[in-house]
C-alpha positions, 0 to 999 in steps of 0.5 A: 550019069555025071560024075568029077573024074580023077586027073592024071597030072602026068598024062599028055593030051593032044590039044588043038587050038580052037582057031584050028579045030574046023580045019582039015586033019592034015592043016591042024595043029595039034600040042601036046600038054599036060595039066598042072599037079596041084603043087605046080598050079599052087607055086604058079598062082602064088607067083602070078602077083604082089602087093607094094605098100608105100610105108609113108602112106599105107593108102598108096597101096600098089597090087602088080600081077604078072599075067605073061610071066604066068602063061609063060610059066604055065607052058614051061611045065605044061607044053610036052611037044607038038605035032604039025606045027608049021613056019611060015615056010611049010617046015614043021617047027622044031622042039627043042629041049634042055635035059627034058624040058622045053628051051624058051625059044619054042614059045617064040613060035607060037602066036600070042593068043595061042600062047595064052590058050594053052596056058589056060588049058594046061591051069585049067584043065579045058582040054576037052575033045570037040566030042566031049564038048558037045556030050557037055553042053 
């Protein structure tokens, strides 16, 4: 039977990144993330981008969008932790936090693309197991 199941914005899932997902259990990382509510997700999107218009020509009309600052954002409210993440020397990674949210710092740890990825797990949702991938497709 296939059916929409309710989210639960305030529970964490264990999310391994894609790259990581063949390894062995013990070399995988694992983040832990919660989904956006739906007034965390609203306030994301509406700050992602801007309109300039040139009042001398209203042609010039210049459309920026904020694709970094979204990610960036998106992982501030969204990134809960994470587990077996590793430096380069073998240590695990610290996490460090300001009265319960993550410090800007953690995200300089984290690769670019994984940044994004968990970004787009955290608006979107996609954080499925490998199992519930395959029961999908």
């Amino acid at each position: 039977m296939k059916r929409i199941i309710a989210i639960d914005p305030e529970a964490i899932h264990r999310y391994i990144p894609k790259v990581a997902r063949k390894w062995p259990e013990k070399d995988r990382p694992v983040f832990l993330i919660k989904v956006l509510s739906a007034k965390e997700a609203a306030k994301l999107e509406d700050g992602m981008s801007d309109a300039v218009v040139n009042k001398k020509n209203r042609d010039d009309t210049t459309v920026r969008i904020y694709g970094g600052t979204a990610v960036l954002k998106a992982l501030e409210v969204g990134l809960k932790g994470w587990e077996n993440f590793k430096t380069a020397n073998g240590e695990d990674a610290p996490w460090r936090e300001n009265n319960g949210n993550p410090r800007q710092e953690n995200f300089d740890f984290i690769p670019v693309k994984i940044r994004s990825e968990l970004a787009e797990a955290i608006t979107e949702g996609t954080f499925l197991t490998e199992q519930e991938e395959k029961n999908s497709e």
